[in-house]
N, CA, C and O atoms as a GROMACS GRO file, in nm:
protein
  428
    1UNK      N    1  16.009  11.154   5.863
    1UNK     CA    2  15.866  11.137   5.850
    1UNK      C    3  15.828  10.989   5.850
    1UNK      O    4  15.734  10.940   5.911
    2UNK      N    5  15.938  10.908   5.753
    2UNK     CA    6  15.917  10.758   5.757
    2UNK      C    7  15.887  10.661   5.912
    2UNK      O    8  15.823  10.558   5.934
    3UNK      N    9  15.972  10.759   6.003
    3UNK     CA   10  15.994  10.727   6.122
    3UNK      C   11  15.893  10.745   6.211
    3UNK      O   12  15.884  10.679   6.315
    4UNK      N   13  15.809  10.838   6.173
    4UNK     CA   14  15.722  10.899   6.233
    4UNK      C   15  15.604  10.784   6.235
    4UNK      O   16  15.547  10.742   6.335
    5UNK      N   17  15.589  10.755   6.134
    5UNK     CA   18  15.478  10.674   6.052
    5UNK      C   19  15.418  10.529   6.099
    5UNK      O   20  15.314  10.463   6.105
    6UNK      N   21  15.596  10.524   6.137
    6UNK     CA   22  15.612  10.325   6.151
    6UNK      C   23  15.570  10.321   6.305
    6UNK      O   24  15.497  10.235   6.354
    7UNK      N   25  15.638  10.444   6.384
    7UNK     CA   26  15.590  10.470   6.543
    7UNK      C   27  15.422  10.490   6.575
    7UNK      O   28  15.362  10.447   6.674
    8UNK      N   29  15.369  10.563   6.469
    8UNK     CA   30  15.208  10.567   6.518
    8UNK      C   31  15.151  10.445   6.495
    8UNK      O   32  15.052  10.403   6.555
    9UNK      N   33  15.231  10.369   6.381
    9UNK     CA   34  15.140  10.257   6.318
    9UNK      C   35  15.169  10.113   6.430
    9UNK      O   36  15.096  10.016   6.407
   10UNK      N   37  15.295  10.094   6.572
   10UNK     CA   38  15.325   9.996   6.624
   10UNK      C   39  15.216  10.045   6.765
   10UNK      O   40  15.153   9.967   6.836
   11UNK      N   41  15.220  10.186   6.777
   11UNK     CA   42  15.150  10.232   6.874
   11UNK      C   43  14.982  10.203   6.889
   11UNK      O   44  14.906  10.267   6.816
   12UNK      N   45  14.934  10.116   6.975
   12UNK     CA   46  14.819  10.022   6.945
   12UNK      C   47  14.746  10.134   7.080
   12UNK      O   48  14.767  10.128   7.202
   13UNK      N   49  14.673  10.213   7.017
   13UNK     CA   50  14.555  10.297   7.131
   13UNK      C   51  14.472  10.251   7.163
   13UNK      O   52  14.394  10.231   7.069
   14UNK      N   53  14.436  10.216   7.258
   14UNK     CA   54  14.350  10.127   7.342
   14UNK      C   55  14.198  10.232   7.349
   14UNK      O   56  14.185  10.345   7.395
   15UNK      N   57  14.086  10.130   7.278
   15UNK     CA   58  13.966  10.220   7.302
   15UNK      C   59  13.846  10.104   7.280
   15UNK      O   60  13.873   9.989   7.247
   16UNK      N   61  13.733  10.143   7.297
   16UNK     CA   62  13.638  10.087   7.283
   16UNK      C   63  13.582  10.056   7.118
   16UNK      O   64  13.533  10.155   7.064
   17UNK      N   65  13.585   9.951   7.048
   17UNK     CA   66  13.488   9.920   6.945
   17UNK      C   67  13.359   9.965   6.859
   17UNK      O   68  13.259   9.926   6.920
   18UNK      N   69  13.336  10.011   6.779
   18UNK     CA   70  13.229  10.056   6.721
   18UNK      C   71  13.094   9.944   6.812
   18UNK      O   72  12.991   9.985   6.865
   19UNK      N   73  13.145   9.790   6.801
   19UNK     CA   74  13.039   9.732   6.841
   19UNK      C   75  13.022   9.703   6.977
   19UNK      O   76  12.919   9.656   7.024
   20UNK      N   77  13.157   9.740   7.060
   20UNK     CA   78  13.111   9.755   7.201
   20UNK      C   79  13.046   9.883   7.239
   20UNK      O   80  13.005   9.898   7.354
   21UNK      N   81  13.034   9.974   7.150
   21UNK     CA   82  12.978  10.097   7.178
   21UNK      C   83  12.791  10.085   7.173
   21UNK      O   84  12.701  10.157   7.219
   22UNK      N   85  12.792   9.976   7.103
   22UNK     CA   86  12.649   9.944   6.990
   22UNK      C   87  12.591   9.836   7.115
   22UNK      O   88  12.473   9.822   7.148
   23UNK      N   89  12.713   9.763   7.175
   23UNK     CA   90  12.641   9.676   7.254
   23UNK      C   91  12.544   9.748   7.395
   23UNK      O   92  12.427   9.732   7.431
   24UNK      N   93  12.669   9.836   7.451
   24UNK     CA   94  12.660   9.931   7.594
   24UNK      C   95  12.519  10.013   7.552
   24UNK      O   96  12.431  10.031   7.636
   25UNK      N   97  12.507  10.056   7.427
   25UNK     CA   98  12.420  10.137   7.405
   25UNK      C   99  12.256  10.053   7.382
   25UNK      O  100  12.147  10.103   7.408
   26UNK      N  101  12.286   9.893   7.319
   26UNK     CA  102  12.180   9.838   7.341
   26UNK      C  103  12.136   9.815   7.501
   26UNK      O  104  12.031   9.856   7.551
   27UNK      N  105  12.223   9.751   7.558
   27UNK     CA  106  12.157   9.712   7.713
   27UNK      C  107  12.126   9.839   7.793
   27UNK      O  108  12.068   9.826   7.901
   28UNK      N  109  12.172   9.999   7.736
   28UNK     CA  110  12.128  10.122   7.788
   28UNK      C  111  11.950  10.078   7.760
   28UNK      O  112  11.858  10.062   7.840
   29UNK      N  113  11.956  10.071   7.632
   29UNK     CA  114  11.796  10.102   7.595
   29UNK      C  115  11.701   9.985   7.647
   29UNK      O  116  11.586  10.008   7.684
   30UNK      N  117  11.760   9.856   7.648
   30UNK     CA  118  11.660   9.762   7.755
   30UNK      C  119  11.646   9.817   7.832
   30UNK      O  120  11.535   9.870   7.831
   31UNK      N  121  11.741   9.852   7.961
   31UNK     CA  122  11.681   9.904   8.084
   31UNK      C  123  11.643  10.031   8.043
   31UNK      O  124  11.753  10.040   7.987
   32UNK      N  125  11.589  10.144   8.016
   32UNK     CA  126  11.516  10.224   7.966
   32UNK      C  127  11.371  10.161   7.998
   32UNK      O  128  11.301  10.183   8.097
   33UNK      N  129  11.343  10.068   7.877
   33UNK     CA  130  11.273  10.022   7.867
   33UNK      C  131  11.151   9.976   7.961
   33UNK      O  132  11.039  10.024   7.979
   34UNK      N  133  11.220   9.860   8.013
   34UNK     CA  134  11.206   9.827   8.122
   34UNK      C  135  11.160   9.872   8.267
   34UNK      O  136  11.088   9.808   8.344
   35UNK      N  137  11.227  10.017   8.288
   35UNK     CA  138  11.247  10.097   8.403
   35UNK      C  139  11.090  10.208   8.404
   35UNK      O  140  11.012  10.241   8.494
   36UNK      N  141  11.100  10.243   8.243
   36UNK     CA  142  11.024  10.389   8.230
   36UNK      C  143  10.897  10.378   8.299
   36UNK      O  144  10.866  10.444   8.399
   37UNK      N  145  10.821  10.288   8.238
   37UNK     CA  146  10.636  10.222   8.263
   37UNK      C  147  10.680  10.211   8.423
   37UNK      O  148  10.660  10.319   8.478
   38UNK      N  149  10.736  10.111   8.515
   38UNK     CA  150  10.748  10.125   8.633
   38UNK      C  151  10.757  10.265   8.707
   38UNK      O  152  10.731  10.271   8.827
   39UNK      N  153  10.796  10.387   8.630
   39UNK     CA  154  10.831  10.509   8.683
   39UNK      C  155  10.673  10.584   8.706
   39UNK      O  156  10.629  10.648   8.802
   40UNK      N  157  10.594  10.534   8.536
   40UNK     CA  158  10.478  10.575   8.544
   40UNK      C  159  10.394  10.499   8.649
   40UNK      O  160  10.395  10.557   8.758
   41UNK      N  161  10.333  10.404   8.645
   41UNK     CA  162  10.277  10.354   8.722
   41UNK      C  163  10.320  10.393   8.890
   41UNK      O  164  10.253  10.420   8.989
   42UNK      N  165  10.423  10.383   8.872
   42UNK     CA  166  10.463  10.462   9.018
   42UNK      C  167  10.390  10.588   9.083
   42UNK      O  168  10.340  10.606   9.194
   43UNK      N  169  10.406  10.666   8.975
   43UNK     CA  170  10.337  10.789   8.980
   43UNK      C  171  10.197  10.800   8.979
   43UNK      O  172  10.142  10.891   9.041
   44UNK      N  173  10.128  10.710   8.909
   44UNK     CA  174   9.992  10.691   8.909
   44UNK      C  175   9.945  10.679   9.050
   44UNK      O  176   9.852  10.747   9.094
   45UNK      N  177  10.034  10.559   9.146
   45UNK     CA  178   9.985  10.496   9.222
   45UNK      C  179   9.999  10.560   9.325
   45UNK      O  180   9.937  10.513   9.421
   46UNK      N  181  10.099  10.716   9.355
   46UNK     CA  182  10.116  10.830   9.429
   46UNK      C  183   9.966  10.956   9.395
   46UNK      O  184   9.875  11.013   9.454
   47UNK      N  185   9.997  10.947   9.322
   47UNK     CA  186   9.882  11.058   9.271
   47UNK      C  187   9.739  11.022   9.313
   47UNK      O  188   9.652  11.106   9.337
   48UNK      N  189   9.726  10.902   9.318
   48UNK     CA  190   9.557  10.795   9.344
   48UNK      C  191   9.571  10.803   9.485
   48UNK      O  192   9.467  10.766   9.540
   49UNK      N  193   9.705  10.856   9.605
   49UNK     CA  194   9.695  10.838   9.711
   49UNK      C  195   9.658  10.947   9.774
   49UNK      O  196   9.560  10.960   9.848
   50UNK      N  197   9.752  11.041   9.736
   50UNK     CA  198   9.694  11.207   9.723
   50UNK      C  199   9.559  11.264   9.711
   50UNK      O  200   9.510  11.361   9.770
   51UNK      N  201   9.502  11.176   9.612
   51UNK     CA  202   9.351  11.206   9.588
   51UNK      C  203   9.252  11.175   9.725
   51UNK      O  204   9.169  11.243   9.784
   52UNK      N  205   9.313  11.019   9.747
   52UNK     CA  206   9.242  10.959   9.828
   52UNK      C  207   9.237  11.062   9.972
   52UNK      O  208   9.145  11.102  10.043
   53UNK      N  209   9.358  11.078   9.975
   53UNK     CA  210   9.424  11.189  10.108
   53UNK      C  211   9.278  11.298  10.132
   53UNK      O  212   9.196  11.288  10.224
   54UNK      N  213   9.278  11.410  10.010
   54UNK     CA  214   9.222  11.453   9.995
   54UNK      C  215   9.050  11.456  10.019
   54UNK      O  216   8.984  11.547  10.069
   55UNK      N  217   9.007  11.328   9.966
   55UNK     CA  218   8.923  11.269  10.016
   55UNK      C  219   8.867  11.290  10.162
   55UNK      O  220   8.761  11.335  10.206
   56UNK      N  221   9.007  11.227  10.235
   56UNK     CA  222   8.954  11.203  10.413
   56UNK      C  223   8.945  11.337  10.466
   56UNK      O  224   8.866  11.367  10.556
   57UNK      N  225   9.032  11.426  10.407
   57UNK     CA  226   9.000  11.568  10.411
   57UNK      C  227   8.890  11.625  10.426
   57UNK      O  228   8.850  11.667  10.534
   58UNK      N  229   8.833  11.631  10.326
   58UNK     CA  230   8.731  11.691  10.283
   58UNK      C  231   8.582  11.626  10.406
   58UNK      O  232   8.514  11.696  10.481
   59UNK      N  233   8.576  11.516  10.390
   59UNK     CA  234   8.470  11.433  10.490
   59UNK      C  235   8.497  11.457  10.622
   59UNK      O  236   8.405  11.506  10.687
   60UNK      N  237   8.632  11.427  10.695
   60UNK     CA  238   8.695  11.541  10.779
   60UNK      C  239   8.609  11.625  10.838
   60UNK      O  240   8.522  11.622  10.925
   61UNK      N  241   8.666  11.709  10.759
   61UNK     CA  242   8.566  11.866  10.744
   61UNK      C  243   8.452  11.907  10.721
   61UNK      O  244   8.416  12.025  10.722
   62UNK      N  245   8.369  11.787  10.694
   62UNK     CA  246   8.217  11.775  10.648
   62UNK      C  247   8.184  11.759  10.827
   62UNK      O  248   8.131  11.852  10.889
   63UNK      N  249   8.222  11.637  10.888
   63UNK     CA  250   8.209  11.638  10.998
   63UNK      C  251   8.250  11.681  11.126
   63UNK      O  252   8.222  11.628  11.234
   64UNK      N  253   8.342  11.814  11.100
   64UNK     CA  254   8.336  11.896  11.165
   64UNK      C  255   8.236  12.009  11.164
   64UNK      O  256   8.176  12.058  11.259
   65UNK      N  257   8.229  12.042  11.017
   65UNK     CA  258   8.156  12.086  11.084
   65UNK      C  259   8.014  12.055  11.093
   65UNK      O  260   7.954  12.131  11.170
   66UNK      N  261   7.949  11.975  11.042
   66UNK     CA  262   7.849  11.898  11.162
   66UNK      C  263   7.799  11.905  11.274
   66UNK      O  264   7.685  11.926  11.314
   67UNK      N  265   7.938  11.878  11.345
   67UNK     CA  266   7.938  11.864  11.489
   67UNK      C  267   7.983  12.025  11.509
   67UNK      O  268   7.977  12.051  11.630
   68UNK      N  269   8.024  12.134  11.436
   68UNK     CA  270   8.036  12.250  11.535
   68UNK      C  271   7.844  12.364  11.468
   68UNK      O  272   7.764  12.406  11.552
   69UNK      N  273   7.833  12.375  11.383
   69UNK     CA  274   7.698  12.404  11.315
   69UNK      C  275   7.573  12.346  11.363
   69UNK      O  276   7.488  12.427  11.397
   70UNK      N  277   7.542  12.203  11.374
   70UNK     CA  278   7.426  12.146  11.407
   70UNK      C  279   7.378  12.134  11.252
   70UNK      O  280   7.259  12.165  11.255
   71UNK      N  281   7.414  12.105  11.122
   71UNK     CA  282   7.369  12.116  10.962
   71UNK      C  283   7.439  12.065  10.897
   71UNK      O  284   7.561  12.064  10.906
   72UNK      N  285   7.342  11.991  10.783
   72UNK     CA  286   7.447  11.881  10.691
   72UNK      C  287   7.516  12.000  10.622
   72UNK      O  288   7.488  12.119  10.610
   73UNK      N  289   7.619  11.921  10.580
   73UNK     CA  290   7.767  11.952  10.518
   73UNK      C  291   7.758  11.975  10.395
   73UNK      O  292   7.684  11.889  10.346
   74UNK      N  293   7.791  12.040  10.325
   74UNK     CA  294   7.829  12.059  10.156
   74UNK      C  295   7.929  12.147  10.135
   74UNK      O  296   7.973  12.242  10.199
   75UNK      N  297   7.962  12.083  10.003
   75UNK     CA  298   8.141  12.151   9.958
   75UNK      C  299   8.140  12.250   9.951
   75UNK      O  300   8.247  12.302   9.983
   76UNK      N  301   7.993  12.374   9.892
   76UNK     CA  302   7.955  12.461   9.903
   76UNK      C  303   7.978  12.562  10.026
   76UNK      O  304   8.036  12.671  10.024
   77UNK      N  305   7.921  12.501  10.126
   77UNK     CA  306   7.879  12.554  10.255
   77UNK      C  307   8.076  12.515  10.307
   77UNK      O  308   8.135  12.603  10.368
   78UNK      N  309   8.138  12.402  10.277
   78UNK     CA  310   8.227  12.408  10.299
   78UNK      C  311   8.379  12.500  10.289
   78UNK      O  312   8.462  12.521  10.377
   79UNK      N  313   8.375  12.546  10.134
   79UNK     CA  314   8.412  12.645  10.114
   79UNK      C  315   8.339  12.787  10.138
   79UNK      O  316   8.400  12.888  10.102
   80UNK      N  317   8.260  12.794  10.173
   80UNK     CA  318   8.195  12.978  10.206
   80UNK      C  319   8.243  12.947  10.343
   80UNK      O  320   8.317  13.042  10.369
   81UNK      N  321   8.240  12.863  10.451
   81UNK     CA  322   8.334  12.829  10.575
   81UNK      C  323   8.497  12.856  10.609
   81UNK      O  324   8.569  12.880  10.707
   82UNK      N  325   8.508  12.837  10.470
   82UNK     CA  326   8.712  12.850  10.471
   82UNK      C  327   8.750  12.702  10.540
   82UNK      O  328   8.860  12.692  10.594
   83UNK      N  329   8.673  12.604  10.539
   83UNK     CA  330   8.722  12.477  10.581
   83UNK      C  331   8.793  12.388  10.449
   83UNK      O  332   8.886  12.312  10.476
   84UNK      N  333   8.763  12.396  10.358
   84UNK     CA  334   8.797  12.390  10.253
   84UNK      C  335   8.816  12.472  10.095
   84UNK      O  336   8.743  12.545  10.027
   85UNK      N  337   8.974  12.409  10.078
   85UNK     CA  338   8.935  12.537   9.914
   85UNK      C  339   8.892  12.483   9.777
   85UNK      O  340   8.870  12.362   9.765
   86UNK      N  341   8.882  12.546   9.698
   86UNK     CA  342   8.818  12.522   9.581
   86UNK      C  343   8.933  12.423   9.484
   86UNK      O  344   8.884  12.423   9.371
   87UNK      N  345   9.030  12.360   9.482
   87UNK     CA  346   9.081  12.300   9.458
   87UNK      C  347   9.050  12.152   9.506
   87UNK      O  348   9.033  12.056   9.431
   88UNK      N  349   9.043  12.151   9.658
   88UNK     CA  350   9.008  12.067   9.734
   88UNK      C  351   8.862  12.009   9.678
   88UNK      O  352   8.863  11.898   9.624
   89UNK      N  353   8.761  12.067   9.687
   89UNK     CA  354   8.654  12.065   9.637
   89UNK      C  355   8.677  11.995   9.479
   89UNK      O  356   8.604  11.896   9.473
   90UNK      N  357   8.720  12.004   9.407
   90UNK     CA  358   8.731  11.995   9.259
   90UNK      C  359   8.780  11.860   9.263
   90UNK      O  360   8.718  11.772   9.204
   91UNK      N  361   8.909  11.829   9.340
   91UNK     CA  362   8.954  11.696   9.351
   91UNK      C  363   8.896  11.600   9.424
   91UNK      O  364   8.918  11.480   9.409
   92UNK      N  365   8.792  11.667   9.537
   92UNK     CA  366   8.718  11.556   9.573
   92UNK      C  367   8.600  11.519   9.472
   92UNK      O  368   8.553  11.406   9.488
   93UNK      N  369   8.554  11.582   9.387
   93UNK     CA  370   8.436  11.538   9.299
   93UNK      C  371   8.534  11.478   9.174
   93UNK      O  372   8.483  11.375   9.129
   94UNK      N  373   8.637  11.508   9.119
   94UNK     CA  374   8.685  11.423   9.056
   94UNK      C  375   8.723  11.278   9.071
   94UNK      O  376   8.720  11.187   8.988
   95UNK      N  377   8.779  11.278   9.256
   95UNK     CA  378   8.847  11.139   9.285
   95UNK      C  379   8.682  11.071   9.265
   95UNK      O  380   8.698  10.977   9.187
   96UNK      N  381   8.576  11.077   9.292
   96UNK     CA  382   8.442  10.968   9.290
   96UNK      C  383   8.405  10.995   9.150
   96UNK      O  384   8.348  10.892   9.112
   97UNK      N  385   8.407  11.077   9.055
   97UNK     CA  386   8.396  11.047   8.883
   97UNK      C  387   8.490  10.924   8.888
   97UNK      O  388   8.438  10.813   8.882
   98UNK      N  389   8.619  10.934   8.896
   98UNK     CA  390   8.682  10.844   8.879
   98UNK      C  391   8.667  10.701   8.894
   98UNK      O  392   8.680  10.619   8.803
   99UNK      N  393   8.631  10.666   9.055
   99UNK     CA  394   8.603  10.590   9.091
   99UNK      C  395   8.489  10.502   9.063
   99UNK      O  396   8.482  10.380   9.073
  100UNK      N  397   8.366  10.623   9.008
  100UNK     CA  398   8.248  10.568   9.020
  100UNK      C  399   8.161  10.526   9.139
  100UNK      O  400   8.077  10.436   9.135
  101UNK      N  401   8.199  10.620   9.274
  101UNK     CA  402   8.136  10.572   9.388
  101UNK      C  403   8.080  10.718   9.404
  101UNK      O  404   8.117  10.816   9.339
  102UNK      N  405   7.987  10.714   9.497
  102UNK     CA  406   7.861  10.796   9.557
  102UNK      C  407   7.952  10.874   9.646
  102UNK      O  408   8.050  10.828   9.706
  103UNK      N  409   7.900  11.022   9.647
  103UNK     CA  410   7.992  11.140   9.705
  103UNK      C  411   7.916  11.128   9.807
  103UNK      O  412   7.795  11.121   9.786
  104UNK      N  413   7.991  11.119  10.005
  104UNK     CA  414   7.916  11.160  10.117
  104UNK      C  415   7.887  11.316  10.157
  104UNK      O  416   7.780  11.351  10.208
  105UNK      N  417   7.967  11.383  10.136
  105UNK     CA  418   7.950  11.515  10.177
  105UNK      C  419   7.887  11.549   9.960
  105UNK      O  420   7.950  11.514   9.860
  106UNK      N  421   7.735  11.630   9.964
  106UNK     CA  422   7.650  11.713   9.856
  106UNK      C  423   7.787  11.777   9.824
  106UNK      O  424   7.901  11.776   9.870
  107UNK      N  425   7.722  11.832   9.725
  107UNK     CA  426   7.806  11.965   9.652
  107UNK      C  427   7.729  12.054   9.661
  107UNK      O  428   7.759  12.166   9.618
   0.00000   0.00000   0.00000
């Protein structure tokens, strides 16, 4: 058993440090940090494009049909058309709340 003892105790196991564990785990959480807000804003700045998308859509379709009717356009008249759906509609009056700019195609 004596023998046993003196062999585990010369036997040096190679591992990582309580404080290299503390270090790896700090520079984990900087970049965290760092990274997350860029992820958001990212997403913001996709989502604001989508809207916008939506947007050209919708006006699009105001001036189609225009030009196939001979009568101004509304989101109304747009959806009872099937040119647009009610989602569409919802996000285009949201993207100009947002914005604060004047809607071209009525509701």
């Amino acid at each position: 058993m004596k023998k046993f003892m003196t062999k585990l105790k010369k036997a040096k196991v190679k591992a990582f440090t309580l404080v290299e564990m503390l270090v790896v785990l700090l520079i984990i959480s900087v970049l965290l940090l760092l990274f997350v807000p860029n992820l958001t804003k990212q997403k913001d700045a996709v989502d604001d494009k989508g809207k916008a998308a939506v947007v050209k859509v919708v006006e699009s379709q105001a001036e189609l049909y225009r030009l196939d009717k001979n009568d101004d356009a509304s989101l109304s008249k747009l959806q009872a058309d099937s040119r647009i759906t009610a989602e569409q509609a919802k996000a285009y009056k949201d993207y100009h709340a947002k914005q604060k700019t004047s809607q071209t195609v009525a509701d």
